[in-house]
C-alpha positions as CSV (number, residue, x, y, z in Angstrom):
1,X,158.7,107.7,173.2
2,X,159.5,110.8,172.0
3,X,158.9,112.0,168.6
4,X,161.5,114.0,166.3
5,X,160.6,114.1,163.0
6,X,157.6,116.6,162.3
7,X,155.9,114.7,159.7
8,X,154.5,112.6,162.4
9,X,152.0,115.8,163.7
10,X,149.1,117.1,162.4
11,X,149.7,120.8,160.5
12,X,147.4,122.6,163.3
13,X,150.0,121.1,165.9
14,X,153.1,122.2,164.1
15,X,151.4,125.5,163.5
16,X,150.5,125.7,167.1
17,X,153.9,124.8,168.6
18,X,155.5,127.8,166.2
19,X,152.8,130.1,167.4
20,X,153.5,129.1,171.1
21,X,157.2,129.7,170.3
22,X,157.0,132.9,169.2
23,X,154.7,133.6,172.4
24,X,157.1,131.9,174.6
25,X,159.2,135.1,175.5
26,X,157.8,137.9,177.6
27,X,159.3,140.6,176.0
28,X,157.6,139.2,172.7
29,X,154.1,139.7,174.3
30,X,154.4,143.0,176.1
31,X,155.4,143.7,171.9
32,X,152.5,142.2,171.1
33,X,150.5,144.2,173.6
34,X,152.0,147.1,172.6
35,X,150.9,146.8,169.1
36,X,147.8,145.7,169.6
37,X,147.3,148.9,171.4
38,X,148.6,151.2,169.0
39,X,148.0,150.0,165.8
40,X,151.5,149.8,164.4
41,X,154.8,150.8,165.4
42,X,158.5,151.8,164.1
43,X,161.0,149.4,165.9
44,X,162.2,152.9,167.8
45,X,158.8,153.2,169.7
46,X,158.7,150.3,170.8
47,X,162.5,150.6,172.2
48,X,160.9,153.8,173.8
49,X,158.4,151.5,176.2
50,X,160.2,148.3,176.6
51,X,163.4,148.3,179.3
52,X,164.7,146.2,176.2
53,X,167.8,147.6,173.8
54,X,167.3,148.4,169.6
55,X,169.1,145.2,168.5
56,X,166.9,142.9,170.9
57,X,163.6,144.7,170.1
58,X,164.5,143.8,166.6
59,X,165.6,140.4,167.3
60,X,162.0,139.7,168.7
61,X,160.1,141.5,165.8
62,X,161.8,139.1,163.6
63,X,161.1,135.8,165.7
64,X,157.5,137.5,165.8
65,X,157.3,138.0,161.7
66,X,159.0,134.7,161.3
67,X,156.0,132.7,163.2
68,X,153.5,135.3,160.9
69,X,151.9,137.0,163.6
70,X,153.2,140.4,162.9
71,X,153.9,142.2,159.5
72,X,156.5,145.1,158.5
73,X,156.1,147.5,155.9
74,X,159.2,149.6,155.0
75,X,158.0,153.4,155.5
76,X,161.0,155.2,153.9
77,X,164.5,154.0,156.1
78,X,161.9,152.7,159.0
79,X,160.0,149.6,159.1
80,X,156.4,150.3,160.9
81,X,155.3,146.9,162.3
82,X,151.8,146.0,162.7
83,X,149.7,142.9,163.7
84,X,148.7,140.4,161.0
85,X,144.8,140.3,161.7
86,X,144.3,137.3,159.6
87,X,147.2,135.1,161.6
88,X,145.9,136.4,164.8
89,X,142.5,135.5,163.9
90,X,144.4,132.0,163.1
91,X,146.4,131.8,166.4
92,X,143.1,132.7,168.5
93,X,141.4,129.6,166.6
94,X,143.8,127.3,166.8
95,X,144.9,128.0,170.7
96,X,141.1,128.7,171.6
97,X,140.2,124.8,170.4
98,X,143.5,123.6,172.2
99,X,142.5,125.2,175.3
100,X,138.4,124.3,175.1
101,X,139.0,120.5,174.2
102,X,142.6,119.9,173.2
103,X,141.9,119.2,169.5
104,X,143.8,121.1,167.2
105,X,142.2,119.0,164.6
């Protein structure tokens, strides 16, 4: 039977299916990657390193913001993206338990 509505899963599975999501694309984690490795970025470096145009670089950034893993702050006409440490922290948690034992409880 599958189930539709979301009020029939527990908050850590909902908030690991939108995690997962926002994972699910590669060009999303070499974005990750790449900010993990430098800190932060303006959308324009990280067209610079990806084979991947300006209006799908930002396209991704905003599935990534959307799912709270990554956060923008407006630096004059730029935004500089950075990893959220405290949702990463979250999304470690919640996939590290789901991977150990399959509780997301």
């Amino acid at each position: 039977m599958a189930y539709t509505k979301k009020d029939e899963f527990t908050a850590q599975e909902i908030r690991l299916a939108e995690i997962g999501k926002a994972l699910s694309h590669p060009a999303r984690v070499a974005i990750m990657k790449l900010l993990a490795k430098r800190q932060a970025c303006i959308c324009g470096d990280i067209v610079d390193e990806l084979p991947l145009s300006q209006s799908t670089v930002s396209q991704h950034l905003k599935e990534l913001k959307s799912a709270g893993l990554i956060k923008g702050a407006i630096d004059g006409p730029r935004v500089c993206y950075c990893i959220d440490p405290k949702m990463w922290a979250e999304a470690k948690k919640i996939f590290g338990e789901f991977l150990q034992n399959g509780n997301t409880e």
